[in-house]
C-alpha positions as CSV (number, residue, x, y, z in Angstrom):
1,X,45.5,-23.4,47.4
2,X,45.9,-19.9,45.7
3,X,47.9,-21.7,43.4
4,X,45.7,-24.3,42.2
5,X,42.7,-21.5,41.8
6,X,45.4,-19.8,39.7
7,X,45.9,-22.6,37.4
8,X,42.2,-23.7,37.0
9,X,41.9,-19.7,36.1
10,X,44.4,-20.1,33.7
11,X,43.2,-24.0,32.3
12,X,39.9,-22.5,31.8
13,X,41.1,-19.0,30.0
14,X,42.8,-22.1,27.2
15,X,39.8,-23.9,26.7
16,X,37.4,-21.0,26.1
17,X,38.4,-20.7,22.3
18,X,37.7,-23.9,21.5
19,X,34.3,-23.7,23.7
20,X,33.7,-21.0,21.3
21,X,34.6,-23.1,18.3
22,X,32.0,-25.7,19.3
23,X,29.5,-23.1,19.5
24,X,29.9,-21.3,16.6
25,X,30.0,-25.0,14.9
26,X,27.0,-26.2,16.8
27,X,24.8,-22.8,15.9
28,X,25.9,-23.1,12.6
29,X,24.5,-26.3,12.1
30,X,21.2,-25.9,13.6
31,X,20.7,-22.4,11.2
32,X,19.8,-24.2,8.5
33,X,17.4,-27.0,10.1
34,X,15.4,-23.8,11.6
35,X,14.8,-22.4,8.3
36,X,13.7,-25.6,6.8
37,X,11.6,-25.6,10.2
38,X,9.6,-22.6,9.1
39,X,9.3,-23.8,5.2
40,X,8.1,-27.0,6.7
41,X,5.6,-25.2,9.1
42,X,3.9,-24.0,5.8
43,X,3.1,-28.0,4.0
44,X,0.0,-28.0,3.4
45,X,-0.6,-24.3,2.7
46,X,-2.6,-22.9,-0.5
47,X,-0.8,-20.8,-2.5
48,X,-2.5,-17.4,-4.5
49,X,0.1,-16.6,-7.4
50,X,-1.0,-13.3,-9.5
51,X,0.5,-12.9,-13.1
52,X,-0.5,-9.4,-13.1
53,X,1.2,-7.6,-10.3
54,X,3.9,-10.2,-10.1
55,X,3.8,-11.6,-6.4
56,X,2.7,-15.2,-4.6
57,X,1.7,-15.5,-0.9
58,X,0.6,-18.6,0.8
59,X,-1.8,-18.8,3.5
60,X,-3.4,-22.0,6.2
61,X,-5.7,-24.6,4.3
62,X,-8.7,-24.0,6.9
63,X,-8.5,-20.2,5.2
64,X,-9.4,-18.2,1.8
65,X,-7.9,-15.9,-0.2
66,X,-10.8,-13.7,-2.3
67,X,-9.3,-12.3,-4.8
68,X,-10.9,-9.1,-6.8
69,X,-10.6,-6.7,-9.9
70,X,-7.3,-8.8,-10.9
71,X,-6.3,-9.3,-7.4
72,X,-6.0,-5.5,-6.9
73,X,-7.8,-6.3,-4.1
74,X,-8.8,-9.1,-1.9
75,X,-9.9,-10.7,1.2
76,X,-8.7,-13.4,3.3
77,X,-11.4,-15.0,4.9
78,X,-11.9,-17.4,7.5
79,X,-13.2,-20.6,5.3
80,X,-15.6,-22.2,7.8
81,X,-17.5,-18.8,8.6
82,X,-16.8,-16.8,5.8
83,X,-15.4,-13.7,8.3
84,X,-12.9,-11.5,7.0
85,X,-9.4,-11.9,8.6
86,X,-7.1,-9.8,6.7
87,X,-8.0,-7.1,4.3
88,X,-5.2,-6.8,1.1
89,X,-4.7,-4.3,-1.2
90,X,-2.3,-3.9,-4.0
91,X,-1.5,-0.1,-4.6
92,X,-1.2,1.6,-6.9
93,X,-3.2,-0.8,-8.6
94,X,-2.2,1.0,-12.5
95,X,0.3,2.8,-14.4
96,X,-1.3,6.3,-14.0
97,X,-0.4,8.8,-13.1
98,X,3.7,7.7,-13.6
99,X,5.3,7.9,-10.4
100,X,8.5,10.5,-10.3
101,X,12.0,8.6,-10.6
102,X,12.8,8.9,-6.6
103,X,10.0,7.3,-5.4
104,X,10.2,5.0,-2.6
105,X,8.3,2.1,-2.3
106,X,8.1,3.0,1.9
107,X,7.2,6.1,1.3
108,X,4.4,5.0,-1.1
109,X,2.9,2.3,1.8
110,X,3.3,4.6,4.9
111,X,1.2,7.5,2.6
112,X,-1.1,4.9,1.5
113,X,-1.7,3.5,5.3
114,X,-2.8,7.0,6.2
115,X,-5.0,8.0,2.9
116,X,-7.2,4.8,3.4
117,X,-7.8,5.6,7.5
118,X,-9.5,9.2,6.9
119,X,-13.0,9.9,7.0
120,X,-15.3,12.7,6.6
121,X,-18.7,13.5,8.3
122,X,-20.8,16.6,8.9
123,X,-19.6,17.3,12.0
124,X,-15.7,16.7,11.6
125,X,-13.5,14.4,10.1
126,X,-11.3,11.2,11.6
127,X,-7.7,9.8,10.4
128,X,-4.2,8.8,11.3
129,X,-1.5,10.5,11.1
130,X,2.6,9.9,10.4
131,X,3.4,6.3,12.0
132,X,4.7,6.0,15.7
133,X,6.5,2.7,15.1
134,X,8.0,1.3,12.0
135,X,9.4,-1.8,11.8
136,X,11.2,-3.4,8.7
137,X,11.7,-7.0,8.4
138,X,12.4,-9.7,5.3
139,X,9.7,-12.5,4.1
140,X,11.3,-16.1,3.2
141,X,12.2,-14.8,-0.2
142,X,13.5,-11.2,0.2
143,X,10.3,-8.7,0.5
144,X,10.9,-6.4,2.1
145,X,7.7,-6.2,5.0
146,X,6.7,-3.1,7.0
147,X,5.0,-3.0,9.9
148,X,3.2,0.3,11.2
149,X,1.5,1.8,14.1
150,X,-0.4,4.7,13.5
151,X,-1.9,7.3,16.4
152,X,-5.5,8.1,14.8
153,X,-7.2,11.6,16.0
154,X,-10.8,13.3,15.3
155,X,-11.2,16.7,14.3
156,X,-14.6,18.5,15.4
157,X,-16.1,21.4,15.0
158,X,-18.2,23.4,17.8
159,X,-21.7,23.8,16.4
160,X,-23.5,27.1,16.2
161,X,-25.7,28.0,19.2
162,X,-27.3,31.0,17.1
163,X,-31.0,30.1,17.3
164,X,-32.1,32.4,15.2
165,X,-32.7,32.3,11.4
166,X,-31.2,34.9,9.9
167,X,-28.0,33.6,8.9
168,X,-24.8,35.8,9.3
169,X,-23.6,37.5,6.6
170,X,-20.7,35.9,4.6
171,X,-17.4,37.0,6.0
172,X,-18.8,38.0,9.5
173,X,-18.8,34.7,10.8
174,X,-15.2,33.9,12.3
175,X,-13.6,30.1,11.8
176,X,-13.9,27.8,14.7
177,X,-10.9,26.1,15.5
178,X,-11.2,22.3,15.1
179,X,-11.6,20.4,18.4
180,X,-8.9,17.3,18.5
181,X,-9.5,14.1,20.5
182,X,-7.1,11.2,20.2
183,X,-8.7,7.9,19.6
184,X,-6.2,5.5,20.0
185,X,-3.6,3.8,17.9
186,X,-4.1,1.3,14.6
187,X,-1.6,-1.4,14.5
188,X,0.2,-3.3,13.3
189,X,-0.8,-3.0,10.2
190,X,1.3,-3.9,7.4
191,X,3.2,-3.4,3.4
192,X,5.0,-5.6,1.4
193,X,7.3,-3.7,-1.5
194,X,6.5,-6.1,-4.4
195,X,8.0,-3.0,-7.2
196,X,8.5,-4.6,-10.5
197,X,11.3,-3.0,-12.4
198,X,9.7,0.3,-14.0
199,X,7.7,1.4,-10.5
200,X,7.1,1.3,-7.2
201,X,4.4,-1.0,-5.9
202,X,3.2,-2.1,-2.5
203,X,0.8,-5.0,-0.9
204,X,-0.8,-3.6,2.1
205,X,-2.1,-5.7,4.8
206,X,-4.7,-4.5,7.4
207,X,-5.9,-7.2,9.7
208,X,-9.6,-6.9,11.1
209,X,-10.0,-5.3,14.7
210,X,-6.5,-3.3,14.8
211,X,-8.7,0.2,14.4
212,X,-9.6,1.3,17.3
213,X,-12.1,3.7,15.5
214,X,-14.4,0.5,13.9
215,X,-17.1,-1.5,15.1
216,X,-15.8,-4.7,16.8
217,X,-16.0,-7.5,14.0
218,X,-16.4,-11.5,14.7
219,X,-13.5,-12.3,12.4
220,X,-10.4,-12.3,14.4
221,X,-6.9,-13.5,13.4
222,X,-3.7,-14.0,15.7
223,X,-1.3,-11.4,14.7
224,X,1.9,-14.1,14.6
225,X,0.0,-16.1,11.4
226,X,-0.2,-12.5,9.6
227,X,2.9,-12.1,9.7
228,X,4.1,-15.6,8.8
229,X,1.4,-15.2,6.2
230,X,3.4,-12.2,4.8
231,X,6.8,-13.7,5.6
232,X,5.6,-16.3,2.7
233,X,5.4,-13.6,-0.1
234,X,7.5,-14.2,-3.1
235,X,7.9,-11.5,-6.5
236,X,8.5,-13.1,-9.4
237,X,9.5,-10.2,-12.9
238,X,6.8,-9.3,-15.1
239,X,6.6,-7.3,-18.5
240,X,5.6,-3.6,-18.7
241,X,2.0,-3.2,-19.9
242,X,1.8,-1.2,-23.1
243,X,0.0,1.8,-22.7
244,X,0.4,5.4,-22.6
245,X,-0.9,7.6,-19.8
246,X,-3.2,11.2,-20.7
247,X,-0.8,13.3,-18.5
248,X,1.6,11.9,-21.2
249,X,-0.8,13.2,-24.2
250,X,-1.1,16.5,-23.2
251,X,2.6,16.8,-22.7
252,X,2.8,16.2,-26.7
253,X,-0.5,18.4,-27.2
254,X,-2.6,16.1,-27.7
255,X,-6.5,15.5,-26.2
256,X,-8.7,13.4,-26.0
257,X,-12.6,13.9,-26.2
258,X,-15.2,14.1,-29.0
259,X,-13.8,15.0,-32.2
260,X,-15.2,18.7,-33.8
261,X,-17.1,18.1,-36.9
């Protein structure tokens, strides 16, 4: 009995290389049917294509792309109600100021997430800082896709209880340290690198109702389509625009205003 466990043992050991040949056989055969899966998933998609900033992304028929200021900016919208799903941003949107020759195209979305998520009011201000999560992924065609979670915080500022009217003389009154209160955490929100050749450029992504800071809104939009929204985004090459920058001028001494008479 022994023996005959032994041998099955043994049998089996033999066969498992070429149970592993199937497999790897088997898998890569289905690879390629899954990835015309997903292109097929996207027939019947409208496609926005922008000659200026050198990218294409395809979204669902029942939606709309708004496109503004050369598709610098743009919504897409829900195209029954009109709702705002997605909010897109191209950035930067010019040539100036040049960018120095190390920058980073993740670098230039993760500073840009932040900048657009501060705001000041009388009594304090509200933003988000450095990301918690980061992930990194690839669309379809090779853009490169970031996706971010950001913890936001408000900053406020203990009000005076002087009653009185005479104010305090300048330099008398010390500086109140800033009161900080977490708020929650943005996310995902999302970049896609689209850099032509000469700079670094990025497409953000912020879907509606991922700040927890804003107003619930009516537009709502299942996080899964965003992304294979974004996993649809194709760069194309583009020529440099002619142009030369006033940071660029004044390096050669030059100014510009009204000439002297």
């Amino acid at each position: 009995m022994v023996s005959d466990l032994v041998r099955e043992k043994r049998d089996s050991d033999r066969e498992d290389p070429m149970r592993l040949f199937w497999t790897l056989g088997l898998c890569s055969a289905l690879l390629p049917g899954l990835v015309n899966a997903a292109e097929k998933a996207e027939e019947g998609w409208k496609t926005y294509r922008n000659v200026k900033f050198g990218f294409e992304i395809s979204y669902p028929a029942d939606m709309e792309y708004k496109a503004y200021v050369d598709g610098a900016s743009a919504d897409l919208k829900d195209a029954k109600t009109g709702h705002t799903l997605v909010d897109f941003e191209v950035w930067p949107p010019s040539e100036c100021p040049r960018q120095p020759e190390n920058t980073i195209a993740k670098e230039v979305g993760i500073d840009r997430a932040k900048a657009i998520t501060q705001a000041d009011g009388p009594d304090g201000s509200s933003y988000c800082g450095d990301p918690v999560t980061v992930r990194e992924y690839v669309s379809l065609h090779g853009a490169k896709i970031y996706e971010l979670e950001l913890t936001c915080m408000r900053e406020t500022y203990p009000q005076s209880h002087d009653d009185t009217d005479e104010a305090e003389p300048e330099g008398t009154r010390e500086e109140a340290e800033p009161v900080i209160t977490v708020e929650g955490k943005k996310g995902p929100t999302y970049f896609v690198d689209i850099s032509p050749s000469w700079k670094k450029q990025i497409l953000s992504a912020d879907p509606v109702g991922v700040d927890p800071r804003m107003q619930p809104t009516k537009g709502a939009i299942d996080l899964a389509v965003v992304r294979k929204i974004l996993g649809t985004v194709k760069t194309f090459p583009i020529q440099k625009p002619p142009g030369i920058c006033i940071e660029e001028l004044q390096n050669r001494g030059l100014s510009i205003g009204t000439p002297r008479r």
